[in-house]
C-alpha positions as YAML, in Angstrom:
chain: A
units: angstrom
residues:
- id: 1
  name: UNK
  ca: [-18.91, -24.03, -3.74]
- id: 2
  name: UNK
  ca: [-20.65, -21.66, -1.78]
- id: 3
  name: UNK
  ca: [-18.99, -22.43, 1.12]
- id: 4
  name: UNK
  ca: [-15.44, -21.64, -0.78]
- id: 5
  name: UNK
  ca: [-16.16, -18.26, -1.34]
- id: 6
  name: UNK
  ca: [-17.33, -17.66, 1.97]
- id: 7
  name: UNK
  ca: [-14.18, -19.07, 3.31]
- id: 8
  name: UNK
  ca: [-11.98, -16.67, 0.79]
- id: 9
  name: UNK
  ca: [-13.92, -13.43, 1.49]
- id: 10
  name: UNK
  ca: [-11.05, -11.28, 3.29]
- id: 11
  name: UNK
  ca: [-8.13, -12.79, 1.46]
- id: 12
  name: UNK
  ca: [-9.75, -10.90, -1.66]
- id: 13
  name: UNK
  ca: [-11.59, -8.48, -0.36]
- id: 14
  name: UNK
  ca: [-9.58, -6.68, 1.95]
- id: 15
  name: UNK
  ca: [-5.99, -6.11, -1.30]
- id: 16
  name: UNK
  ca: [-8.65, -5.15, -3.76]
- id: 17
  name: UNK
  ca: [-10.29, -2.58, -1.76]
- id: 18
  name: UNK
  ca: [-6.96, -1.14, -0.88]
- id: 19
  name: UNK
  ca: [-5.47, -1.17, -4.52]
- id: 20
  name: UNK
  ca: [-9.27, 1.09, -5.05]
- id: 21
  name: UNK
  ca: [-8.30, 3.38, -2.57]
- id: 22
  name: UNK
  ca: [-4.99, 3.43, -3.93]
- id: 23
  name: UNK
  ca: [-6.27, 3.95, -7.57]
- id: 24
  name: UNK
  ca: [-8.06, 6.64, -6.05]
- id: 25
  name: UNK
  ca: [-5.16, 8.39, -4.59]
- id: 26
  name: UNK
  ca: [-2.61, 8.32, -7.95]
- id: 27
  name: UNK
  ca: [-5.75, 9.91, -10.15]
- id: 28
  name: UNK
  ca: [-6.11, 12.46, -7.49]
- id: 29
  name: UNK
  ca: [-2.20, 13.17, -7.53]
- id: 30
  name: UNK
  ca: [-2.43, 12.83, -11.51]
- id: 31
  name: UNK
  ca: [-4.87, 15.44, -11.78]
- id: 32
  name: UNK
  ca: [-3.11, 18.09, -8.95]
- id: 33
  name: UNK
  ca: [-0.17, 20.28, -9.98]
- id: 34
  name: UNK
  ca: [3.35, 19.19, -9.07]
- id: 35
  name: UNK
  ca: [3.74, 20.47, -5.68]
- id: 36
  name: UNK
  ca: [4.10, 19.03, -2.09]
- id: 37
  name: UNK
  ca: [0.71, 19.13, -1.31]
- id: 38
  name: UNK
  ca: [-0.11, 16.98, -4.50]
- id: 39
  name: UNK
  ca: [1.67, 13.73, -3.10]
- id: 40
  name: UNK
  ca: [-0.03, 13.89, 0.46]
- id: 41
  name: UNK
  ca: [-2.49, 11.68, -0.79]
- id: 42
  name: UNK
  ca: [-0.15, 9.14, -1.69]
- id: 43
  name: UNK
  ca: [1.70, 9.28, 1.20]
- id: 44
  name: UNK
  ca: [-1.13, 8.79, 3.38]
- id: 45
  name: UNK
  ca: [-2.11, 5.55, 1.00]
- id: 46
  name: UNK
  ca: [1.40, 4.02, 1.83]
- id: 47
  name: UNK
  ca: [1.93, 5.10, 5.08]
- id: 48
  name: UNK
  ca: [3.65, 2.27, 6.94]
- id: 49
  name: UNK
  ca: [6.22, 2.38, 3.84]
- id: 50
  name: UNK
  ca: [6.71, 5.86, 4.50]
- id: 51
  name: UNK
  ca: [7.55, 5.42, 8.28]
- id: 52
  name: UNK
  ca: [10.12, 2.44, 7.00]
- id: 53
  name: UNK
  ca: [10.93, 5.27, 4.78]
- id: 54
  name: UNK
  ca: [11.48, 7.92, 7.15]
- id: 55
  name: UNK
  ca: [13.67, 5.50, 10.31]
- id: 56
  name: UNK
  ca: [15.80, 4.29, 7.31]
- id: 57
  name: UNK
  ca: [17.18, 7.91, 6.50]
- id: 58
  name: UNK
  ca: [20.41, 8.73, 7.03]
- id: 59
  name: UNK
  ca: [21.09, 11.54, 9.48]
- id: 60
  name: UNK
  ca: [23.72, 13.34, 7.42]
- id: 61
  name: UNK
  ca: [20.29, 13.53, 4.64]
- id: 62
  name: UNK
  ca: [17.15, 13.57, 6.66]
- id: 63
  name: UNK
  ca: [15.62, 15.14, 3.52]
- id: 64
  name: UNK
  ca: [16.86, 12.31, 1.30]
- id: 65
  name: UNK
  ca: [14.43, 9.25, 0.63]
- id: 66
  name: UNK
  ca: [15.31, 6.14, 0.63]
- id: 67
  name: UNK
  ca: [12.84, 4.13, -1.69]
- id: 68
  name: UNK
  ca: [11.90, 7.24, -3.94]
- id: 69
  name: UNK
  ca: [14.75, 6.76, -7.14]
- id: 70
  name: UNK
  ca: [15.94, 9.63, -9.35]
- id: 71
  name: UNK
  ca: [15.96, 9.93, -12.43]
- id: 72
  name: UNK
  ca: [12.92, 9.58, -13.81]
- id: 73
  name: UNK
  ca: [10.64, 13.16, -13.67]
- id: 74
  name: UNK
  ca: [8.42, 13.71, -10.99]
- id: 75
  name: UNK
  ca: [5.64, 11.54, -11.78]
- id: 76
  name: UNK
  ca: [7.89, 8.91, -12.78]
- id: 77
  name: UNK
  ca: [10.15, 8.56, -9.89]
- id: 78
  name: UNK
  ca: [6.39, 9.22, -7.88]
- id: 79
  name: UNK
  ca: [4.91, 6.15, -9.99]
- id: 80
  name: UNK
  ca: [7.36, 3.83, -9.19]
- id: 81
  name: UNK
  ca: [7.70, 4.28, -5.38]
- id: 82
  name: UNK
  ca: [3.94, 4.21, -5.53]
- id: 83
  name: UNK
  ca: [3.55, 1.19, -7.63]
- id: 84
  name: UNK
  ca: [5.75, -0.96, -5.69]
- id: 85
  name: UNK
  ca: [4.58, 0.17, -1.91]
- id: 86
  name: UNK
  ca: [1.11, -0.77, -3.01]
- id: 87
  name: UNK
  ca: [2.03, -4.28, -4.35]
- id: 88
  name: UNK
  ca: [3.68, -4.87, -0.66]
- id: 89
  name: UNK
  ca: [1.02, -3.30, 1.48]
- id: 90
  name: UNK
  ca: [-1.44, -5.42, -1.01]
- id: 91
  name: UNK
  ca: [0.62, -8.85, -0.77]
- id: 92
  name: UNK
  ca: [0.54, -8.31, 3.13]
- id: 93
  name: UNK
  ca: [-3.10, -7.36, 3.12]
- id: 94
  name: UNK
  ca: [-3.83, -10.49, 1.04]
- id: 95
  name: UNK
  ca: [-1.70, -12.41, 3.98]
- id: 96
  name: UNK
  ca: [-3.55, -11.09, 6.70]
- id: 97
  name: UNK
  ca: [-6.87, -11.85, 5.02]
- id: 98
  name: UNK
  ca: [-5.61, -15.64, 4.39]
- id: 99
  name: UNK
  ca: [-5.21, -15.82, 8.27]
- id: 100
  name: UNK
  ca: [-8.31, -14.28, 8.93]
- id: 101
  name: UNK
  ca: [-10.52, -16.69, 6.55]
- id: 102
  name: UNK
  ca: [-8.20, -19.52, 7.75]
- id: 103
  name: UNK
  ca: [-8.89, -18.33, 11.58]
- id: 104
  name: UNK
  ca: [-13.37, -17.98, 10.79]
- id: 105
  name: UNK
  ca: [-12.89, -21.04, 8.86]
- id: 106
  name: UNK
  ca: [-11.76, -23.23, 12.02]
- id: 107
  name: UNK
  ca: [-14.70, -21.79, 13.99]
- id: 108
  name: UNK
  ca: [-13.04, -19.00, 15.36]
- id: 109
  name: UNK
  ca: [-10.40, -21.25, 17.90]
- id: 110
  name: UNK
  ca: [-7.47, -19.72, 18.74]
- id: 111
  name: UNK
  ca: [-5.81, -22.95, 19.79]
...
């Protein structure tokens, strides 16, 4: 048993510490009044979603984003590109921490 949860440290550890950090960030952004400033935070949280975010804009709308909708206020439309960039950067974190237990598991070989 013990050996189990040495073996799954990083596949857990590394998605839930982000998904803190990200906590962190919305309740910051909550708490801050609607301005540009006030989403920094998040955008530094998410930040290899906002460089996909930022090659996939058309030229004719550099301005326009591509993954934030409409529609929905400003902390709405904020909450659900936030939301769902977290669950991906979280699902790949939890990836790379299955390779890395998988990879200290086997002793380290990279053969």
């Amino acid at each position: 048993m013990g050996r189990f949860k040495l073996v799954r440290r990083f596949q857990l550890i590394l998605p839930i510490l982000y998904c803190v950090v990200a906590l962190g960030a919305w309740l910051d952004f909550a708490r801050l009044p609607p301005d540009g400033l006030a989403s920094l935070g998040l955008w530094l949280v998410v930040f290899p979603i906002m460089l996909l975010d930022l090659a996939l804009r058309p030229s004719s709308a550099p301005q326009k984003s591509v993954f934030m909708p409409d529609g929905h206020g400003y902390y709405g439309n904020h909450a659900i590109f936030f939301s769902i960039s977290v669950l991906v950067i979280a699902i790949l974190l939890y990836a790379l921490g299955t390779a890395i237990d998988r990879n200290r598991a086997s002793g380290g070989s990279t053969q």
